[in-house]
Steps between C-alpha positions, in 0.01 A plus 500: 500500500754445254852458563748566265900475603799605252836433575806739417851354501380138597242189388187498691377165601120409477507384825627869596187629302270300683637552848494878387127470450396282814727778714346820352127367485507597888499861331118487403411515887646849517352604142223283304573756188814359430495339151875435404839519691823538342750322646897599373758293584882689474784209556785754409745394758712736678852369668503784736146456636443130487142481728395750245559327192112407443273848384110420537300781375076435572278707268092476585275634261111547628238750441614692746873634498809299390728348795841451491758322747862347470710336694877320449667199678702214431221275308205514324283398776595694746522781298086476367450467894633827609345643212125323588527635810604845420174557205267358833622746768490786216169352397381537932677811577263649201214294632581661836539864375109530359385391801668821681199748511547731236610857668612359811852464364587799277827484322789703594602823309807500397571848780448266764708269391765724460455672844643224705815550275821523730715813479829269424327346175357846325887546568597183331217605201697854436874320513618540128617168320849535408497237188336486208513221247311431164274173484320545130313812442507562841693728713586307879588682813671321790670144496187319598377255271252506238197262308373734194186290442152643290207385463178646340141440621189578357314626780084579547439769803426355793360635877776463763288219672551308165907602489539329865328226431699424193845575661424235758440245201798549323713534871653828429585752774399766205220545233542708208137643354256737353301664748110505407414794724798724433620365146827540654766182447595415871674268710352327842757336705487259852607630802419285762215281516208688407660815468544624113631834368442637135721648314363709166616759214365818460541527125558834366295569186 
């Protein structure tokens, strides 16, 4: 398995890069596919959030799905650490969830979820914001604040078995896809433990 580490904002040490590879070989005993990690290193500090200052973002490409996990502390050690082992409980939890008998754990609709919904908050959902600002092109209502952030995928349509299994690996509570069934985009999202709903778009021709 290669290991390959990139630093932004700060020199990278070889003896970083080789404690880098000796932690993140334990990785292969979770997934043999794995050919090369990516390992990036962010040292832009930041006064108000000091036992943040250290960004470690862990990118594992197999020939299965890509995997993804970060983590931030005060050093570069600790930092690849939480990250480590953050990619091997995502790397489990998946693991875990294709064991679960197929059918004996049917995701959510999104009714359900909804039906559990507590007068007060559909009360809160109909309350009109009373400001409105302008952040770019777009158009904001309320005073809460706001990341504008987007990001393009190319994306092959996948079963929603596939979709879970892929949100586990990249340690999202959400997965964006292409349904292979319905050839309608849709969203699956965690509830609690095994429970999933699915969220997708009718489109109107």
């Amino acid at each position: 398995m290669e290991v390959v580490v990139t630093g932004r904002h700060c020199e990278i040490k070889d003896s970083y890069r080789q404690h880098a590879a000796e932690k993140l070989a334990r990785l292969e005993k979770h997934d043999h596919r794995i050919m090369r990690v990516h390992v990036e290193v962010d040292c832009e500090p930041n006064p108000r959030q000091h036992d943040h200052s250290v960004h470690v973002e862990l990118t594992a490409f197999s020939k299965g799905p890509v995997i993804r996990a970060e983590a931030a502390a005060d050093d570069k050690m600790a930092a690849l650490d939480l990250a480590l082992d953050k990619m091997c409980a995502q790397m489990r939890r998946a693991s875990d969830r294709r064991r679960v008998h197929r059918g004996r754990r049917a995701p959510v609709s999104v009714g359900q979820a909804l039906a559990g919904l507590q007068p007060a908050a559909v009360e809160l959902l109909d309350e009109e914001p009373t400001l409105e600002r302008q952040v770019g092109p777009i158009t904001v209502m309320g005073d809460g604040p706001l990341v504008v952030r987007e990001k393009t995928h190319l994306a092959a349509p996948m079963t929603l078995d596939q979709a879970l299994y892929e949100m586990e690996l990249v340690g999202h509570d959400f997965y964006l896809f292409l349904d292979k069934d319905s050839e309608r985009p849709s969203v699956v999202y965690r509830r609690r433990g095994y429970d999933y709903g699915v969220i997708a778009l009718d489109v109107d021709g």
